[in-house]
C-alpha positions as CSV (number, residue, x, y, z in Angstrom):
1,X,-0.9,0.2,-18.3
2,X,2.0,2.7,-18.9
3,X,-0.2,4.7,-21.5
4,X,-1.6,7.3,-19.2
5,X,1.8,8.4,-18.5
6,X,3.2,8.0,-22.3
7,X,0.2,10.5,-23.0
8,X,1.4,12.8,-20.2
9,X,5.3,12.3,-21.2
10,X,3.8,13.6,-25.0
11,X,1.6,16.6,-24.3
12,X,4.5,17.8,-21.7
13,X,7.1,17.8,-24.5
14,X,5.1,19.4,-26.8
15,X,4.5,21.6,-24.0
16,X,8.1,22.6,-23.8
17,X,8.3,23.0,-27.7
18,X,5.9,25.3,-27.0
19,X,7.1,27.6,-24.6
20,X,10.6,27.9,-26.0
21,X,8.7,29.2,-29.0
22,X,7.3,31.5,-26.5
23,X,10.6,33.0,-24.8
24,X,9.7,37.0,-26.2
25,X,7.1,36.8,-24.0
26,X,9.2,36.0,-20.6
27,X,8.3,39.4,-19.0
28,X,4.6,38.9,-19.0
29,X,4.4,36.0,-17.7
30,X,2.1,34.6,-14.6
31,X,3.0,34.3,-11.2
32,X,5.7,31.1,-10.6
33,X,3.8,29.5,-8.0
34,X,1.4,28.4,-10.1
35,X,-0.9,28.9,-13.0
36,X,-3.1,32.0,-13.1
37,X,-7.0,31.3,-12.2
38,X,-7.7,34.4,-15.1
39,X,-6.1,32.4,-18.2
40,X,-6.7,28.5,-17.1
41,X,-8.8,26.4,-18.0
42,X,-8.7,28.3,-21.8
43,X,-9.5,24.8,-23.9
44,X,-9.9,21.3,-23.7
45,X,-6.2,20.3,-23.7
46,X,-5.0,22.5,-20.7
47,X,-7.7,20.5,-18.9
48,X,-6.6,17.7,-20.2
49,X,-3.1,18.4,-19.4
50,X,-3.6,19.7,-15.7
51,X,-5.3,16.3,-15.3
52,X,-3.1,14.0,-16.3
53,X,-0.5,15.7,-14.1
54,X,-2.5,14.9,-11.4
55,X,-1.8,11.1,-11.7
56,X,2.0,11.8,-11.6
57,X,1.5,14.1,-8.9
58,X,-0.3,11.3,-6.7
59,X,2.5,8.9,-6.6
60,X,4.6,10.4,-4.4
61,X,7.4,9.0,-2.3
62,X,8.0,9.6,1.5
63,X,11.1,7.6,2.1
64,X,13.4,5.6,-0.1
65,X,12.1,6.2,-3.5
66,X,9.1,3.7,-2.9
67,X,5.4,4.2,-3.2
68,X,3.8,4.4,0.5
69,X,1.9,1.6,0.7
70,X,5.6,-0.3,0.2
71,X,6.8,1.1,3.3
72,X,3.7,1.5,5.9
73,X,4.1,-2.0,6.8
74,X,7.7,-1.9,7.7
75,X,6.3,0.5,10.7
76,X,4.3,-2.6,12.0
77,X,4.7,-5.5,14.1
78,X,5.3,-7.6,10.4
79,X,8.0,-5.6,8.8
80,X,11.3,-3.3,9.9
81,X,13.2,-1.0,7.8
82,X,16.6,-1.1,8.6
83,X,17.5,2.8,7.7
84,X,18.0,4.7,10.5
85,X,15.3,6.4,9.6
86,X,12.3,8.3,10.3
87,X,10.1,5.5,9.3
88,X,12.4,3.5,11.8
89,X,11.3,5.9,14.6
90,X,7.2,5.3,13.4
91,X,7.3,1.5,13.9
92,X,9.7,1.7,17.0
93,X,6.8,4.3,18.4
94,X,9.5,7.3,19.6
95,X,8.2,9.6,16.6
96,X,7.5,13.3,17.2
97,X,6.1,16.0,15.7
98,X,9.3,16.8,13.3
99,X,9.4,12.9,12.0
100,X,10.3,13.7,8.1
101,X,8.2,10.7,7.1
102,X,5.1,11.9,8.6
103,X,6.0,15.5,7.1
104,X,6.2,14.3,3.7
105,X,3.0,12.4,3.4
106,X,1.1,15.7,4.9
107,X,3.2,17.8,2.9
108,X,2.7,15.9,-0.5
109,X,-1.1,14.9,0.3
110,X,-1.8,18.9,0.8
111,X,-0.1,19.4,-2.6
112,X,-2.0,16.9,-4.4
113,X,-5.4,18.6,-2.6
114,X,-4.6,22.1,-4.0
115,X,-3.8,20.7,-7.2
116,X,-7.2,18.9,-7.4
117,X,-9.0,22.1,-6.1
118,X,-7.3,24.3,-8.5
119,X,-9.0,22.5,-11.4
120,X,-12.4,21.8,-9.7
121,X,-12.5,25.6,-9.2
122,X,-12.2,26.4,-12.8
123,X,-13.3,23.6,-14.8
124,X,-16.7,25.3,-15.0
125,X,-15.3,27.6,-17.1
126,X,-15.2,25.2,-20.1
127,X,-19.4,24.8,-19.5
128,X,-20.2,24.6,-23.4
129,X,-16.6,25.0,-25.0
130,X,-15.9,21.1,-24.8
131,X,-17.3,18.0,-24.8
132,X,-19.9,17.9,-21.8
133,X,-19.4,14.0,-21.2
134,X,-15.6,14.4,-21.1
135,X,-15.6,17.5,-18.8
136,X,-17.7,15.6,-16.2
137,X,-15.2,12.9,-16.4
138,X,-12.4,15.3,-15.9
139,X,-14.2,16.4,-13.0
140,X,-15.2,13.2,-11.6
141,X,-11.3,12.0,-11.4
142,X,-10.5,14.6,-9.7
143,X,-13.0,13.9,-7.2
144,X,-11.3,10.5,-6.8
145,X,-7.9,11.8,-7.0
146,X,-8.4,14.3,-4.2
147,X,-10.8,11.8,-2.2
148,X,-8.0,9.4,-2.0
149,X,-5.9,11.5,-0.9
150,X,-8.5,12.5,2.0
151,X,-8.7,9.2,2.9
152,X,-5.4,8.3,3.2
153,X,-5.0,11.7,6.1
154,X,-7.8,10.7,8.2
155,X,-6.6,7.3,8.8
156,X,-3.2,8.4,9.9
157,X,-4.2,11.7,11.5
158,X,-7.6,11.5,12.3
159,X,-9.2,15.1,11.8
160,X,-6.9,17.8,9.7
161,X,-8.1,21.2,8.0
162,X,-10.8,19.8,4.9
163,X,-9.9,22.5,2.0
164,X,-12.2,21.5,-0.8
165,X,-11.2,25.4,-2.8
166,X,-8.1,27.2,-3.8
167,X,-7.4,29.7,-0.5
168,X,-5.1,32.4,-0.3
169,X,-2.3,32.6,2.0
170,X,-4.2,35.1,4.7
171,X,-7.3,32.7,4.6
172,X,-4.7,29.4,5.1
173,X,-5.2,29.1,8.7
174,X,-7.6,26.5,8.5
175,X,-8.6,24.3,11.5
176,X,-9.5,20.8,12.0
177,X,-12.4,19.5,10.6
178,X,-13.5,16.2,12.8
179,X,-12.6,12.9,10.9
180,X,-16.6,12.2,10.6
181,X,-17.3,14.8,8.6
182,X,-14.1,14.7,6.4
183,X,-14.9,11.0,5.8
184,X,-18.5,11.8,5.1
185,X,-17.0,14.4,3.1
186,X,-15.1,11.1,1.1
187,X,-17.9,9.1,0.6
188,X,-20.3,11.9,-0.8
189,X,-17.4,12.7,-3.8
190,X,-17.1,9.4,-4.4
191,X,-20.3,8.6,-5.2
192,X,-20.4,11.4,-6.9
193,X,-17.3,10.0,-8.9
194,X,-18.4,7.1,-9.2
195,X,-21.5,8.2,-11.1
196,X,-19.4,9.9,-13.9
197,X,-16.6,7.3,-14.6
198,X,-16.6,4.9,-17.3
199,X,-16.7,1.4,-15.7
200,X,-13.3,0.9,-18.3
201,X,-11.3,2.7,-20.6
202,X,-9.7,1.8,-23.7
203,X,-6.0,0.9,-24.2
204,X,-5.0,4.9,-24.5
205,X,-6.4,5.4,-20.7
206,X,-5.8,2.0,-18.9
207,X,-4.4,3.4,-15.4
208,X,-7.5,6.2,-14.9
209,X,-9.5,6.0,-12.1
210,X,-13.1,4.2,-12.6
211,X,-16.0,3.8,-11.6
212,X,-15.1,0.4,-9.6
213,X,-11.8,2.1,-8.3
214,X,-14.3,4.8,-7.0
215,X,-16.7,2.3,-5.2
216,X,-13.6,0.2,-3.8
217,X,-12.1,3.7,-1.9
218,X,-15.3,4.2,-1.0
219,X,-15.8,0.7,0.6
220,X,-12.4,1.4,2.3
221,X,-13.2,4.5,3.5
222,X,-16.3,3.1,5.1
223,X,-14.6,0.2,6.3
224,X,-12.0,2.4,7.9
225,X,-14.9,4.3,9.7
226,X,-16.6,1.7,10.9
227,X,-19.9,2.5,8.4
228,X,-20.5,-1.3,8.1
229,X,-23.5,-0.6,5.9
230,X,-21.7,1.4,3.5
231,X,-18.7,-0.7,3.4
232,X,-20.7,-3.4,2.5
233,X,-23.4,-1.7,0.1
234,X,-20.0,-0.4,-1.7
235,X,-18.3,-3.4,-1.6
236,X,-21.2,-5.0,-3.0
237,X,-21.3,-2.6,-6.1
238,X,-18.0,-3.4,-7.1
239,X,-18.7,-7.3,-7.4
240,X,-21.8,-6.2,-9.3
241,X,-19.9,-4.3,-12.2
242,X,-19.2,-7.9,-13.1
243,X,-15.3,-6.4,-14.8
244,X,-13.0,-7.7,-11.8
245,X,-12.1,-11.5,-10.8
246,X,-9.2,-12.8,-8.9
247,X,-5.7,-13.8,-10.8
248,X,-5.4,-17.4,-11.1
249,X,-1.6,-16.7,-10.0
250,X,-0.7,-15.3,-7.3
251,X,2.2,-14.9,-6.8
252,X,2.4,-13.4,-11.1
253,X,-0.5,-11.0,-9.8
254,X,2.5,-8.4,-8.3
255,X,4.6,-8.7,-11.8
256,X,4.8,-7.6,-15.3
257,X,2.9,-10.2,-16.0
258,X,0.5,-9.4,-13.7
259,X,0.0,-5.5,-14.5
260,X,-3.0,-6.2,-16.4
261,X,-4.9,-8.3,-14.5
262,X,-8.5,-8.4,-14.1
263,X,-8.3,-7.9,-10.2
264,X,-6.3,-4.7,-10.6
265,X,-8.6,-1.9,-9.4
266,X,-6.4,1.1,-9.4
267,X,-2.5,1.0,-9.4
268,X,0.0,3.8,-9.2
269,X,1.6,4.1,-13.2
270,X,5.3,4.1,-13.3
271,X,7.6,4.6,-17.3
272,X,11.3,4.2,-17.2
273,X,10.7,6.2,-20.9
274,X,12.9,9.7,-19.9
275,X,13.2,8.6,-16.3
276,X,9.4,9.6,-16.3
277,X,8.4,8.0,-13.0
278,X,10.0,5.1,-11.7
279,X,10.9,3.4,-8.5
280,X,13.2,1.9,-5.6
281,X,11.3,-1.0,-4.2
282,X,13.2,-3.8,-6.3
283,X,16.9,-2.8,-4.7
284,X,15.3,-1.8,-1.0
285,X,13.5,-5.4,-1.2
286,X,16.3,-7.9,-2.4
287,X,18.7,-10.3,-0.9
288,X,22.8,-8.9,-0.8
289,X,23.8,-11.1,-3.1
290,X,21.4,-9.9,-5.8
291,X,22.9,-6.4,-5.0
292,X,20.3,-5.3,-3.1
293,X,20.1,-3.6,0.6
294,X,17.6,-5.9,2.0
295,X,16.0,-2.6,3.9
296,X,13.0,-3.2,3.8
297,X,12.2,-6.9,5.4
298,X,9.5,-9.4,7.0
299,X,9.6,-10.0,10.8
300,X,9.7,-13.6,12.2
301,X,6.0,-13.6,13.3
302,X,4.4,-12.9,9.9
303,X,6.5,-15.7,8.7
304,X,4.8,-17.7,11.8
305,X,1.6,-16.5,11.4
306,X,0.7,-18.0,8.4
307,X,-1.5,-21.3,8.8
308,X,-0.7,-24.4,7.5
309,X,-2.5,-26.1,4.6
310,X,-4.9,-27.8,6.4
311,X,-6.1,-24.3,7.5
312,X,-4.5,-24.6,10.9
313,X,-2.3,-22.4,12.8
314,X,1.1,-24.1,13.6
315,X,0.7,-24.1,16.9
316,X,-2.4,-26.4,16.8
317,X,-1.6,-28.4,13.0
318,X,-0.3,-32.1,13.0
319,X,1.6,-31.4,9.7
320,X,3.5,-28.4,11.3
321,X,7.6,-29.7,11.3
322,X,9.5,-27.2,13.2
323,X,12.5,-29.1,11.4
324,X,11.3,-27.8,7.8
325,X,9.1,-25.1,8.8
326,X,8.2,-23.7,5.4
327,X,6.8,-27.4,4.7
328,X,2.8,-27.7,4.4
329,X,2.0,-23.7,5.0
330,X,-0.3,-21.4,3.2
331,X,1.2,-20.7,-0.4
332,X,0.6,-17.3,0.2
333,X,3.6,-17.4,2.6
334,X,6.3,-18.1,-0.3
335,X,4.3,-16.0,-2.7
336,X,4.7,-13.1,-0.2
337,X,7.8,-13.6,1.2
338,X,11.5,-15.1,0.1
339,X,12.3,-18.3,2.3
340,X,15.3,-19.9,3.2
341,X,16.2,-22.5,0.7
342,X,14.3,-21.0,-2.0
343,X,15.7,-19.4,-5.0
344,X,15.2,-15.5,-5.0
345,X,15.9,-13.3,-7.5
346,X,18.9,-15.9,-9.8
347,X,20.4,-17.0,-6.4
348,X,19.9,-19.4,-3.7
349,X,18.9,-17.5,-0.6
350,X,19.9,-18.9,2.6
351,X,20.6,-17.0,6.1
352,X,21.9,-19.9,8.3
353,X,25.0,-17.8,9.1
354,X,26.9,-20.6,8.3
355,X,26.0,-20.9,4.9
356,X,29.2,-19.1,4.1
357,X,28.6,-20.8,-0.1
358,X,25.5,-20.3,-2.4
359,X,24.7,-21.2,-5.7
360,X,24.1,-18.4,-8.5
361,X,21.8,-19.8,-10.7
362,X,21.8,-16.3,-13.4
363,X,24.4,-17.9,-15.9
364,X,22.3,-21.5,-16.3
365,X,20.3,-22.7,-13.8
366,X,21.1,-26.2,-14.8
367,X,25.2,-25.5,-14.2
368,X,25.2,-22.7,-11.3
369,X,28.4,-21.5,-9.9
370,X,29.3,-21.4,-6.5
371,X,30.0,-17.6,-4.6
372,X,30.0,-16.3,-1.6
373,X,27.0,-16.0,0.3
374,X,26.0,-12.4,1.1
375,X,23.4,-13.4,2.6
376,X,24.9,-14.9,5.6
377,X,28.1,-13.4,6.1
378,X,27.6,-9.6,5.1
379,X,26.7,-7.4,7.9
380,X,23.9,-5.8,6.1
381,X,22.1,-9.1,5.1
382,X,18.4,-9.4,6.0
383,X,18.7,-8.8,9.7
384,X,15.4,-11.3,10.6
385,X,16.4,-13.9,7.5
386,X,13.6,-13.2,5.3
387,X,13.2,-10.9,2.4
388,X,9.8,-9.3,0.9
389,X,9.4,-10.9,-2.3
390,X,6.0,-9.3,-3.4
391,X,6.4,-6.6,-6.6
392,X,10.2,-8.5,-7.3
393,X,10.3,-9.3,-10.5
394,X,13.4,-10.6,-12.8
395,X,12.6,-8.2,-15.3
396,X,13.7,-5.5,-13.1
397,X,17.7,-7.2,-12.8
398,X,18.8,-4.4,-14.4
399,X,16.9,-1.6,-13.1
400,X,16.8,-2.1,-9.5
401,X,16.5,1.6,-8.6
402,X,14.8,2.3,-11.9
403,X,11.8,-0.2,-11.7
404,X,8.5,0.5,-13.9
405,X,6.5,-2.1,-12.3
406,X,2.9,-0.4,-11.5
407,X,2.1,-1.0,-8.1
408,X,-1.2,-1.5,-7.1
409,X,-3.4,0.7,-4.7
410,X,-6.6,-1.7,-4.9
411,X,-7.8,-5.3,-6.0
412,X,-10.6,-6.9,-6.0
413,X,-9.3,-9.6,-3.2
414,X,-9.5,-6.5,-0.7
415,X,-12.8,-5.4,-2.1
416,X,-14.3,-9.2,-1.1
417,X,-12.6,-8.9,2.3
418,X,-14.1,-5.1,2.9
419,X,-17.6,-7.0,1.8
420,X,-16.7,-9.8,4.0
421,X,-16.1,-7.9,7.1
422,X,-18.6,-5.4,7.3
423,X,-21.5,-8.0,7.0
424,X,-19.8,-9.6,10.2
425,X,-19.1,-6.6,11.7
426,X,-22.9,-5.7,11.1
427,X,-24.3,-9.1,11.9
428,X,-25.8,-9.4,8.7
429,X,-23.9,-12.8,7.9
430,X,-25.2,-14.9,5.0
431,X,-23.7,-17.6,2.6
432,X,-22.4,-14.2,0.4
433,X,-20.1,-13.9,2.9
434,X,-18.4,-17.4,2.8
435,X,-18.6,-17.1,-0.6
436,X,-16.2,-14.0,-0.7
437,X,-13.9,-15.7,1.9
438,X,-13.6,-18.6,0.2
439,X,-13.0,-16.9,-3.6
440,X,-10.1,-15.8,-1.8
441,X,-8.8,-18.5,0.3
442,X,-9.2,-20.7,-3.3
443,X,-7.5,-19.6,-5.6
444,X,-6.2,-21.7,-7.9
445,X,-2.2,-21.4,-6.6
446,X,-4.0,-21.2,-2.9
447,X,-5.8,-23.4,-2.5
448,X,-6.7,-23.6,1.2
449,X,-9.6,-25.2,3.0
450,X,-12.8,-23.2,2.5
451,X,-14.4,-22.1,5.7
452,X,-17.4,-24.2,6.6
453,X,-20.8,-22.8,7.7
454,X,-22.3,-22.1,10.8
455,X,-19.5,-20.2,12.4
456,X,-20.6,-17.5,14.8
457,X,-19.9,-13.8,14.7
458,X,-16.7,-14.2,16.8
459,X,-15.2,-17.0,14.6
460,X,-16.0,-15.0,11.7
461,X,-14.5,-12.0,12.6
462,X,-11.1,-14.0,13.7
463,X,-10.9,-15.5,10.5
464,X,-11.3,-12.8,8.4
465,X,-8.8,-10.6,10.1
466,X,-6.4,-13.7,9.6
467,X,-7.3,-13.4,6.3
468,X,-6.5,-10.3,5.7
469,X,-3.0,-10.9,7.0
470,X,-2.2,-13.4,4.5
471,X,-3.3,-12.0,1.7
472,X,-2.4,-8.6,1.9
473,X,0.8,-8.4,3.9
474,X,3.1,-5.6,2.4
475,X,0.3,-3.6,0.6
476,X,0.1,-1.2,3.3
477,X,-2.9,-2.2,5.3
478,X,-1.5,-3.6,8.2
479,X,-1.7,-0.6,10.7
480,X,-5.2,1.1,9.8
481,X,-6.7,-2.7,10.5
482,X,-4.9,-3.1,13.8
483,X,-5.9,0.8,14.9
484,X,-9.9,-0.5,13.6
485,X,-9.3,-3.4,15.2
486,X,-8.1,-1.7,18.5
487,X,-5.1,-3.8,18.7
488,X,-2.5,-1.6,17.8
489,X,-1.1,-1.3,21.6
490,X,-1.0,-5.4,21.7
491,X,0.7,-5.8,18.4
492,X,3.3,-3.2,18.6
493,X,4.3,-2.9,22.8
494,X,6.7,-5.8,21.7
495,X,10.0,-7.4,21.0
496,X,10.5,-7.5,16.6
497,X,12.5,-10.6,16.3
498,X,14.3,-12.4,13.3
499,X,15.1,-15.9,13.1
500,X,17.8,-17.7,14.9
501,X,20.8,-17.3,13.2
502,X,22.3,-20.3,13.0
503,X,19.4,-22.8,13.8
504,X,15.5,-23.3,13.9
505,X,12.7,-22.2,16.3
506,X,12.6,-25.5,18.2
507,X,9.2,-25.9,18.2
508,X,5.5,-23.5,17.1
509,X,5.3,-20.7,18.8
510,X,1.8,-19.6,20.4
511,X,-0.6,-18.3,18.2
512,X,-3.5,-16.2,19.8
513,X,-7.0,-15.8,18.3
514,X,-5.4,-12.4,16.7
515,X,-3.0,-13.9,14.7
516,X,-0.3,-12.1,17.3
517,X,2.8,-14.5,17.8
518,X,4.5,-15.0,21.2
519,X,7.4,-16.9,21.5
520,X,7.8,-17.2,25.8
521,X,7.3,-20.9,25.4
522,X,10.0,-22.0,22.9
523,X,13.0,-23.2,24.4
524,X,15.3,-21.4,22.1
525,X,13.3,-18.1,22.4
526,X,16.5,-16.4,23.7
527,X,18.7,-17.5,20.4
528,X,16.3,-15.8,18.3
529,X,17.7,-12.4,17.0
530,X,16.5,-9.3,18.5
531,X,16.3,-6.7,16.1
532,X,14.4,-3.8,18.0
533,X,12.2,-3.5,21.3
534,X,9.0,-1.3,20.5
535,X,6.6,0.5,22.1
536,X,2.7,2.4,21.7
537,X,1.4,4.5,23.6
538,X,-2.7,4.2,23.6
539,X,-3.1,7.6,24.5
540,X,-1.3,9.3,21.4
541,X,-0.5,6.7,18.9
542,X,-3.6,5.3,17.1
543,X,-3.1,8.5,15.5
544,X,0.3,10.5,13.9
545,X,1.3,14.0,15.0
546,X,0.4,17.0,12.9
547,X,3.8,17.9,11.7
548,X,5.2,20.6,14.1
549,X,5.6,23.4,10.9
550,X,1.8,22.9,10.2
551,X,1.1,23.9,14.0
552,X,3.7,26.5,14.6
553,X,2.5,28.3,11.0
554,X,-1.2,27.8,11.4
555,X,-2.4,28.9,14.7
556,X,-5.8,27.3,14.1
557,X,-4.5,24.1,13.7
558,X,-4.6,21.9,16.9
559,X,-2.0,19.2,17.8
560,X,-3.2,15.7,18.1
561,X,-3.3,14.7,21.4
562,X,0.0,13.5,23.3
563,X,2.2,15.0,20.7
């Protein structure tokens, strides 16, 4: 998986041997902004190169040296980040116009677009000068590449200015194009894509974008749209490649280990080799005493909103125990999410405040040694008890800033809930759509009760937004479904709360047929720690402003409204 960027880490050196071969030449050189349109694409290799630069140039980072789909569900009702920080201000729902996290994903996304255009402007001119079948490839990931990143704007902004060709500054004022046509716009390259990538690459390539990773964007795009049709048909055409399965392991599936799984669709490619690429997530994720910042973390009702084993919520299962409440519940909980009492990262994590002692188990787990616990008494420590626990891995112990772990952007679980959801959304349910449920739901380390038959539209829909929760909480997903699912103002005008810190919830809190947690009927509500009061506004927040430079520059450009 880290060959794509070990081939892009080559050609760039050679690159550089190159041009310091090439320093007589300094004073007739192109403009610095970028290359010149007259002397690329001259062979096969500058294509090749300008391609493979547009992988690197995808993963960006918005906040904290993490991927974005890392960090979009701390800006929800499941997950804080405890930076005073722009991102803070999105899930707390006091953003403006000038919010730097917002900026950067516009900023970076438009970058990536004119990247992309560049090369679909001139890629024509290597008709007959290179191999035909590996010039429409080119070509077709670039499609993807600048697709994805279309998709990604019109789910957080609705309509923006669709630039499918390089433009001059004077021709830059560009207005909005309405979200329909931009995500028609998405689904036309994408099939176009799809038609001109190999369904799989060899070893050399693992980490390009494919036909299935085509087909699965465009399934999300649909979804995202409400296209149930499409969604589905999509959807559909990914299952029917036959390539993809789900990992036997969940919990392995975000690891090392896990990098080359056979559900991996499409993942962002990180290399430590040179500091190539790498990221953040493994310090902003872990507990303090495994020298992390714990600053990006899990809110009390994601914790509850996970069902029991018997399939249950715990506010209606017999074998909830609100003494051990991590007892009996959806493996997916502990897979996702590091418990107290569980061992996290070489230490015991515990955030009962008085826990003042832990055990290290780093040295030998079968003689541990007693320290202080961070986790309870440093002012820092997770402030709602819990710590994300998907995409840590050991491996990363020393490299907690430096992380290579890929981190992936689409899997075939999400494809089978896209599938699963847009039949019942179009009322077009059949046994294919318990059967994608249920792959999920029983996995071998899952295990949980397959949903039984005859369930009406209503019931369907509950359980596969459920679903969707528990499977892919902290992959980013969370606040396009609640905007599609026109619940964003119920899920996020609301207390975010952590546990009690120095006791247990006495009893299950109310579970609605959202998945939404409220806790007004437990007695020991008011012990529960507070960690911010948020708001949504309906009128403005289902989508994000257009960063206030983009209006103030571009006088076509309307702001969105409210903003």
């Amino acid at each position: 998986m880290k060959n794509l960027y070990k081939c892009v880490f080559s050609i760039v050196f050679v690159g550089i041997l190159f041009l310091m071969g090439a320093c007589d030449k300094y004073l007739d050189r192109s403009p610095l902004d970028g290359p010149s349109d007259e002397k690329y694409f001259a062979n096969q290799e500058e294509l090749t190169l300008v391609v493979n630069g547009l992988y690197s140039a995808l993963v960006f980072h918005p906040t904290d040296d993490m991927p974005i789909n890392l960090t979009l569900d701390d800006a929800t009702d499941i997950g804080w980040d405890r930076n005073t920080s722009d991102l803070q201000a999105v899930g707390r729902g006091d953003f403006d116009s000038n919010n730097g996290y917002i900026r950067n994903i516009w900023t970076n996304s438009y970058k990536v677009i004119s990247k992309c255009n560049f090369i679909l402007d001139n890629i024509g001119k290597l008709d007959g000068k290179m191999d035909a079948t590996l010039q429409k490839r080119y070509k077709a990931e670039t499609q993807f590449i600048r697709a994805y990143v279309y998709q990604y704007l019109i789910d957080y902004f609705g309509g923006v200015p669709l630039v499918t060709s390089s433009v001059s500054l004077s021709d830059a004022n560009i207005p909005k194009s309405p979200k329909a046509e931009i995500a028609n716009f998405i689904l036309g390259e994408l099939e176009d894509a799809a038609a001109n990538l190999p369904v799989s690459y060899g070893n050399a390539d693992n980490g390009r974008a494919t036909k299935g990773a085509a087909l699965a964007i465009r399934a999300r795009t649909a979804l995202n749209n409400e296209l149930w049709e499409q969604a589905a048909s999509s959807a559909k055409a990914v299952m029917d490649l036959k390539v993809y399965s789900l990992h036997p392991d969940f919990g392995q599936l975000f690891t090392y280990d896990g990098e080359s799984s056979k559900e991996v669709i499409f993942a962002f490619q990180y290399l430590r080799l040179q500091k190539t690429k790498t990221h953040s997530t493994t310090r902003g994720f872990i507990s303090r005493n495994a020298q992390g910042t714990s600053n990006k973390i899990p809110s009390q009702s994601i914790v509850d909103a996970y069902a029991c084993t018997d399939g249950l919520a715990i506010d209606k299962s017999p074998i909830y125990d609100a003494k051990k409440p991590f007892d009996n519940r959806d493996p997916r909980l502990s897979y996702t999410i590091a418990l107290p009492g569980s061992v996290y990262f070489g230490f015991q994590f515990e955030t009962h405040k008085d826990s003042l002692l832990c055990w290290n188990y780093n040295y030998n787990t079968s003689s541990p040694v007693r320290i202080q616990n961070q986790d309870a008494i440093n002012a820092y420590a997770t402030f709602s008890g819990y710590c994300w626990k998907k995409y840590v891995d050991m491996k990363d112990k020393d490299f907690t800033m430096e992380s290579e772990l890929n981190i992936i952007q689409s899997r075939y679980a999400e494809v089978l809930l896209i599938y699963a959801e847009a039949m019942i959304e179009s009322n077009t349910i059949d046994q294919s759509v318990y059967d994608a449920v249920n792959t999920i739901r029983q996995r071998p380390t899952v295990d949980m009760p397959p949903i039984v038959a005859s369930q009406s539209q209503s019931q369907l829909r509950e359980i596969v937004r459920k679903e969707r929760l528990f499977e892919l909480a902290n992959e980013g997903f969370r606040l396009v479904d609640l905007r599609r699912w026109k619940l964003a103002s119920k899920a996020m005008n609301s207390t975010l709360y952590g546990r009690i810190p120095k006791g247990l919830l006495a009893s299950a809190p109310a579970i609605d047929q959202d998945g939404l947690v409220n806790y007004q009927q437990v007695a020991n509500q008011k012990d529960m720690r507070v960690i911010e009061i948020r708001k949504f506004d309906v009128n403005k927040n289902y989508l994000w402003p257009i960063p206030n430079i983009e209006i103030v520059t571009n006088k076509n450009l309307e702001q969105n409204p409210g903003y």
